[in-house]
LOMISE-764578 format. One record per residue (C-alpha): residue number from 1; chain; x, y, z. Coordinates in pm, 1 decimal. Layout:
BEGIN
   n chain     east    north       up
 NUM     A        X        Y        Z
...
# end
This chain:
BEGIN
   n chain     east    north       up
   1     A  12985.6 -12608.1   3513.2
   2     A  12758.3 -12883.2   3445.5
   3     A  12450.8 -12809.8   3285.9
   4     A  12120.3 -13025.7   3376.6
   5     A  11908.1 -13216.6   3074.4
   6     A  11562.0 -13183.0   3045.9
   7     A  11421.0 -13505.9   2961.8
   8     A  11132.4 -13447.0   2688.1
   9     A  10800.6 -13692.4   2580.2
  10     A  10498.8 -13786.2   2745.5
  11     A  10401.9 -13831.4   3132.2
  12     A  10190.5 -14148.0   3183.6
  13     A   9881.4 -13925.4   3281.2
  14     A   9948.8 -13719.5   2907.2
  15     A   9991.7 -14085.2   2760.4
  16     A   9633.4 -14218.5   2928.5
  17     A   9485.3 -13891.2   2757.7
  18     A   9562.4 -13966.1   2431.5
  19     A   9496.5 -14302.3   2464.7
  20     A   9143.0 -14255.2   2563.4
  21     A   9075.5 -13996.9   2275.1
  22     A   9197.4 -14218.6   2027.8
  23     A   8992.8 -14524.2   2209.8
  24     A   8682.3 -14266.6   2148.8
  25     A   8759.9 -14221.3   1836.5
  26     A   8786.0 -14559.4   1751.4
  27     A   8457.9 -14673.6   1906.0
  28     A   8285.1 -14421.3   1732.2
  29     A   8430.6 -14558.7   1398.0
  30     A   8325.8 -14875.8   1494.0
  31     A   7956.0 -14770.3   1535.9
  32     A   8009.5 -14572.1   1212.4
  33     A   8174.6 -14806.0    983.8
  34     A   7867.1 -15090.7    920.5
  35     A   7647.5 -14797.0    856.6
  36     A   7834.4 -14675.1    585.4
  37     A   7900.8 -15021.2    453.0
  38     A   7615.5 -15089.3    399.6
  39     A   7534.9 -14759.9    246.6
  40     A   7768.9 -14916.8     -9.0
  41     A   7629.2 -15218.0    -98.4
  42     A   7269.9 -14994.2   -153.0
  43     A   7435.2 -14811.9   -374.3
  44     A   7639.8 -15141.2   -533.8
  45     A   7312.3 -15277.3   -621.2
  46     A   7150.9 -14986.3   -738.9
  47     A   7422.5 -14965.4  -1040.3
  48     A   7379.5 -15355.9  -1041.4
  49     A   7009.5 -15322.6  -1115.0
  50     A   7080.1 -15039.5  -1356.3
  51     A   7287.0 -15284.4  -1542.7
  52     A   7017.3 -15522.7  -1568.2
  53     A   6895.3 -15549.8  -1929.8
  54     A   6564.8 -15448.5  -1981.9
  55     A   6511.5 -15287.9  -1676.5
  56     A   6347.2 -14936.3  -1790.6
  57     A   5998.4 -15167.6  -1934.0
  58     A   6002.7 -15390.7  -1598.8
  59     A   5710.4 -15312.1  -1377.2
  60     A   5893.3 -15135.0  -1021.0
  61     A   5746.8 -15465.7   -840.2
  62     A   5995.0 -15660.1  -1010.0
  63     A   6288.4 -15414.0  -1001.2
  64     A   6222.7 -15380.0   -638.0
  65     A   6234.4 -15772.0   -603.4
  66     A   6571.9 -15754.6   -826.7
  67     A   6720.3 -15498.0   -592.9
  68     A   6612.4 -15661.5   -258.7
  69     A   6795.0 -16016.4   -339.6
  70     A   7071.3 -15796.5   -432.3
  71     A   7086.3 -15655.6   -112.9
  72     A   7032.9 -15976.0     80.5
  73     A   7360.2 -16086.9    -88.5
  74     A   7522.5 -15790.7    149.1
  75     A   7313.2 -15909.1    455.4
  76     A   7172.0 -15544.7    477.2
  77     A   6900.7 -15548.4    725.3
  78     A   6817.8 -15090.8    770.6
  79     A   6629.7 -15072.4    413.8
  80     A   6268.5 -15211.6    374.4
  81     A   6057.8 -15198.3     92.6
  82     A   5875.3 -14874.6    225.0
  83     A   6197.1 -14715.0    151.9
  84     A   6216.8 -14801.5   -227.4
  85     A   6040.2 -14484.6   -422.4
  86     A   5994.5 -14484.1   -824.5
  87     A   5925.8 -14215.3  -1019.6
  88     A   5897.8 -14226.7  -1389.8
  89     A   6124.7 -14041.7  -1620.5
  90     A   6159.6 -14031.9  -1973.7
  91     A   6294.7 -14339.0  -2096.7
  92     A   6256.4 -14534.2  -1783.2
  93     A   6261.3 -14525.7  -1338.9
  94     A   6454.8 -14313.3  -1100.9
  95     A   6461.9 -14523.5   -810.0
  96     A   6516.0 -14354.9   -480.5
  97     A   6646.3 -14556.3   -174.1
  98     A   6577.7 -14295.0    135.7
  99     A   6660.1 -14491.2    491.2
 100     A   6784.7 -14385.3    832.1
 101     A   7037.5 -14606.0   1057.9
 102     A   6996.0 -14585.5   1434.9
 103     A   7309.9 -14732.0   1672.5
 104     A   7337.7 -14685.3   2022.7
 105     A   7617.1 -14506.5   2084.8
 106     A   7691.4 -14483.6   2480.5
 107     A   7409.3 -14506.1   2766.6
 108     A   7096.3 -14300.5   2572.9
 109     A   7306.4 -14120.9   2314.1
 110     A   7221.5 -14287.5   1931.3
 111     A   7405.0 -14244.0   1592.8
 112     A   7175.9 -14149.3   1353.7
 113     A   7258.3 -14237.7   1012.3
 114     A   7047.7 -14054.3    723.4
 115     A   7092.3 -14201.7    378.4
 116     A   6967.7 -14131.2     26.4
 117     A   7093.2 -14296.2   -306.2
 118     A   6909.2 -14236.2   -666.0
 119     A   6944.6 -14410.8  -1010.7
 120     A   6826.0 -14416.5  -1343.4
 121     A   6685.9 -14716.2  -1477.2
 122     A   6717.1 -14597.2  -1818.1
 123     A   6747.2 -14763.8  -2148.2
 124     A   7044.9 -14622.9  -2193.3
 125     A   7151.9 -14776.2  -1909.9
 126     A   7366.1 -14677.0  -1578.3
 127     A   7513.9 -14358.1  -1500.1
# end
């Protein structure tokens, strides 16, 4: 008696499925990825600034100035100087960096990208 063998894996429409989800998914992380790269290279030139000797008796004008030609270096274009903050601490600045990133996404649905980064500018330098 012979005995029939099921043939297992995907059908071509199970195939096109997955295919699109994963297409999704990487559109989405395409729409996702600057945003959070440049995130990075906020944050990169916060600690750069931090570094900076001196920086905790500089007036915020020029540590704002220090941190903006850092971030041209990245070519970031979401963060203006209305989103630079400075509040004085003991020894020195917290700088806050608070900024939102807005992407289309597909027809009139937007990524919205909320970002906040803080650091000391301390004489005791970065933390």
């Amino acid at each position: 008696m012979k005995t029939m063998k099921t043939q297992r894996g995907m059908t071509l429409t199970s195939f096109l499925v997955v295919l699109c989800i994963v297409g999704f998914g990487l559109y989405i992380g395409m729409k996702l990825f600057p945003m959070y790269s440049e995130f990075y290279a906020v944050k990169t030139a916060l600690k750069g600034v931090a570094k900076e000797p001196g920086v905790a008796n500089m007036e915020p004008g020029k540590v704002q100035e220090m941190f903006f030609r850092r971030l041209d270096i990245s070519y970031s274009e979401s963060v203006k100087p209305a989103n630079v903050k400075f509040e004085r601490v003991s020894g020195g600045w917290n700088m806050k960096v608070n900024y939102e990133v807005r992407r289309p996404l597909v027809g009139n649905l937007d990524v919205v990208g909320k970002f906040d980064a803080h650091q000391e500018l301390t004489l005791s330098g970065a933390d």
